[in-house]
C-alpha positions in Angstrom: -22.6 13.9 -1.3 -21.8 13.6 -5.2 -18.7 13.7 -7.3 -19.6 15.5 -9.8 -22.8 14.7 -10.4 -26.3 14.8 -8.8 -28.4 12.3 -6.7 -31.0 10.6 -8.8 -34.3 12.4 -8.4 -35.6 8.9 -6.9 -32.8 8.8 -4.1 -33.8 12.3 -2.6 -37.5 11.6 -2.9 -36.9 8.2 -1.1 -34.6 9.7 1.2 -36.8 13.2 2.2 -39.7 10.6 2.6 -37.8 9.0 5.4 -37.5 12.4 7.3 -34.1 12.8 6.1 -32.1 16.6 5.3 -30.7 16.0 2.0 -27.4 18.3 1.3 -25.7 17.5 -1.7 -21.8 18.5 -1.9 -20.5 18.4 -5.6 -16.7 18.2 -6.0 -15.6 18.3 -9.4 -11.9 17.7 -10.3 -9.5 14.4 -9.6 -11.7 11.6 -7.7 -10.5 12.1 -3.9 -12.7 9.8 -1.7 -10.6 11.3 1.8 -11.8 15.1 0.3 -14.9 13.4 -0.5 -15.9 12.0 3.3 -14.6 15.1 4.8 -16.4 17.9 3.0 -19.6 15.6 3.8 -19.0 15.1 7.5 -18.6 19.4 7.6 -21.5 20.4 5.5 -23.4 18.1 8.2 -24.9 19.1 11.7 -25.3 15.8 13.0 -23.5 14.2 16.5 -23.4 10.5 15.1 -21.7 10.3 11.5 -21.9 7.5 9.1 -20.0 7.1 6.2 -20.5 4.9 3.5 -20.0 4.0 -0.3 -22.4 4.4 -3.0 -22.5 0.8 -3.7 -23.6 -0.7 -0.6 -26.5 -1.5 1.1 -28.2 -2.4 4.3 -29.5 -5.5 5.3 -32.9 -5.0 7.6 -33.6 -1.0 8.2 -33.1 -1.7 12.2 -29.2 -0.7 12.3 -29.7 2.8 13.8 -31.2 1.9 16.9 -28.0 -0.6 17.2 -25.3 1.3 16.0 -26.0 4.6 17.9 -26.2 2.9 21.4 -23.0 1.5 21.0 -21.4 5.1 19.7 -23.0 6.8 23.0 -20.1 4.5 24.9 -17.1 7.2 25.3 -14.4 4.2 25.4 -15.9 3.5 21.7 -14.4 5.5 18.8 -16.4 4.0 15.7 -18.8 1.2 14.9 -18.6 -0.7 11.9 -21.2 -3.7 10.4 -20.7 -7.4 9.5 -20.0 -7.3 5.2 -20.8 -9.5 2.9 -20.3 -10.1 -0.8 -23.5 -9.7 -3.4 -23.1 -14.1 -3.3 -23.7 -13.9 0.9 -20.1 -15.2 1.5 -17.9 -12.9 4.1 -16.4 -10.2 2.9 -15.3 -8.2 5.9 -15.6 -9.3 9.7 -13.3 -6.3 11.1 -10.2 -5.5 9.1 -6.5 -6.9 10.5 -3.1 -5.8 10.3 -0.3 -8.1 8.5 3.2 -7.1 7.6 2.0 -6.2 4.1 -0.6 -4.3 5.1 -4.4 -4.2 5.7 -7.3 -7.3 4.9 -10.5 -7.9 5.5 -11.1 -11.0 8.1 -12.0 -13.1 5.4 -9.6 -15.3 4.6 -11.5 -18.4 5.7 -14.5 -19.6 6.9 -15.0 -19.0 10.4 -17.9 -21.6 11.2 -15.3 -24.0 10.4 -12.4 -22.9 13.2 -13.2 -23.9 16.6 -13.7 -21.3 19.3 -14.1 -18.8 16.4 -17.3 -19.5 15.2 -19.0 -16.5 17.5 -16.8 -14.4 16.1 -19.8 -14.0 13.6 -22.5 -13.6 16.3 -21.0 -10.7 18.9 -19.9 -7.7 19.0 -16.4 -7.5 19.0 -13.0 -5.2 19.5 -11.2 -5.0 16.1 -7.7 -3.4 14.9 -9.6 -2.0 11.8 -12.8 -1.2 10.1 -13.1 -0.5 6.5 -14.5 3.1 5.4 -17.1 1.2 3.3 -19.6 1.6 6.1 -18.0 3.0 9.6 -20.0 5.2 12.1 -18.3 7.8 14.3 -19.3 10.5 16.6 -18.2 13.6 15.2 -16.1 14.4 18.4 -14.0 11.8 17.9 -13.9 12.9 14.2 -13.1 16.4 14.7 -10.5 15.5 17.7 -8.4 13.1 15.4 -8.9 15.1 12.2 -10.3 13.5 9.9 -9.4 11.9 6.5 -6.2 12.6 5.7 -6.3 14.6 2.4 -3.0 12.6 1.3 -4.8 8.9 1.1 -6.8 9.6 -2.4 -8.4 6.0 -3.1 -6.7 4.1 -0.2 -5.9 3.1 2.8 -7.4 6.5 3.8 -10.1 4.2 6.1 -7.4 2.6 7.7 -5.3 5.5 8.7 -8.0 7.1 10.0 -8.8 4.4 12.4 -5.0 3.9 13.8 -5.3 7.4 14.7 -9.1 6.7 16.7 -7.3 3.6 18.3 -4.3 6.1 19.4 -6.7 8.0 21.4 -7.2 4.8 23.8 -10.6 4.5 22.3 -12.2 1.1 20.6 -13.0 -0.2 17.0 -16.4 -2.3 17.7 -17.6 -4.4 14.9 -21.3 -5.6 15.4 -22.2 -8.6 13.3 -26.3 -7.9 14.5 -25.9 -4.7 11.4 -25.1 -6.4 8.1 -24.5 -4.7 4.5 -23.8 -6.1 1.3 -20.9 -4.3 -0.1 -20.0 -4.7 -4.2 -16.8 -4.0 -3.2 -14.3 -1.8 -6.1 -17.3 -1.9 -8.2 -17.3 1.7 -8.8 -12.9 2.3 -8.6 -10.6 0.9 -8.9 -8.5 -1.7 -6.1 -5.5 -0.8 -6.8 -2.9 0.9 -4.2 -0.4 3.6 -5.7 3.0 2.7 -4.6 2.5 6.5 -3.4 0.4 5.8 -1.0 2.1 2.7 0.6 5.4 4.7 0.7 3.0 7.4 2.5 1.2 4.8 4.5 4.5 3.2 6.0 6.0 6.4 7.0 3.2 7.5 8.9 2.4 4.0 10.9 6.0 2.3 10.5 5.2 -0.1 13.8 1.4 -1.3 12.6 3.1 -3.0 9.6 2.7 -6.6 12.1 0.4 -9.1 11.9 -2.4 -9.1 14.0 
């Protein structure tokens, strides 16, 4: 799914010689990654969703036959992978409320904590997990709604999973799928003030830290 312009000619081939459908969904106009995610998930047919950015990419080619069995768990409502930076330092290991608002579990180095260490090693129940790379079944999906249209660049990801977590249903990180995220390096970081004011109305009692 493109913004405005096509695939590269060397991405389809490499992706039609894996067996893959490729559909290509161009929306022109103001860059809207919520609009963006949504029109792909329902120009799709498929029962297991992934979403992620354009400047990602997996580590090992294994991660469908480990994300999908977890999906298949009805108490599960998405799946996300371990992230690292380009470097190999953690970037995201599950996402975490504080009373600012969302971060990646990466604030320090968990080999170093005690009792924490594993943290890196099994899969695990989280509060968060970033849109960068998040599996869903489309059920769950279609029964929460989606992207909210309102959450342009941010925070969009994080919404979306308080409203999974609502439905009694679990975040699972699995450190066994890794990607390598270049994280922002394709849009900007920033969060409107628009969107925080937006974000706070909607989920005034997850503004706590985890």
């Amino acid at each position: 799914m493109t913004q405005g312009h096509p695939l590269h000619h060397d991405v389809i081939d490499t992706l039609a010689g894996a067996g893959a459908k490729v559909i290509q969904v161009d929306l022109p106009g103001p860059f809207n990654f919520s609009s963006k995610i949504d029109a792909g998930v329902r120009a799709s047919t498929a029962d297991a969703i992934l979403l992620l950015n354009d400047d990602t990419r997996f580590v090992g080619s294994d991660w469908p036959a480990i994300i999908v069995p977890i999906l298949r768990d009805e108490t599960v409502g998405a799946v996300g992978p371990l992230i690292r930076n380009p470097d190999g330092s953690l970037n995201s290991a599950g996402d975490a409320l504080t009373r600012t608002g969302p971060r990646h579990v990466d604030a320090f180095d968990l080999r170093h904590r005690p009792g924490l260490a594993d943290l890196l090693e099994r899969d695990r129940d989280v509060s968060l997990l970033t849109g960068a790379a998040l599996a869903v079944r489309r059920s769950v999906y279609d029964e929460v709604g989606g992207f909210d249209l309102a959450y342009p660049s941010a925070y969009g990801d994080v919404d979306f999973c308080l409203r999974i977590a609502r439905t009694g249903r679990r975040l699972v990180l699995t450190p066994r799928v890794v990607i390598v995220h270049r994280e922002s390096s394709t849009r900007s970081p920033e969060v409107s003030e628009q969107t925080l004011r937006y974000f706070r109305a909607q989920h005034p009692a997850s503004l706590r830290d985890d």
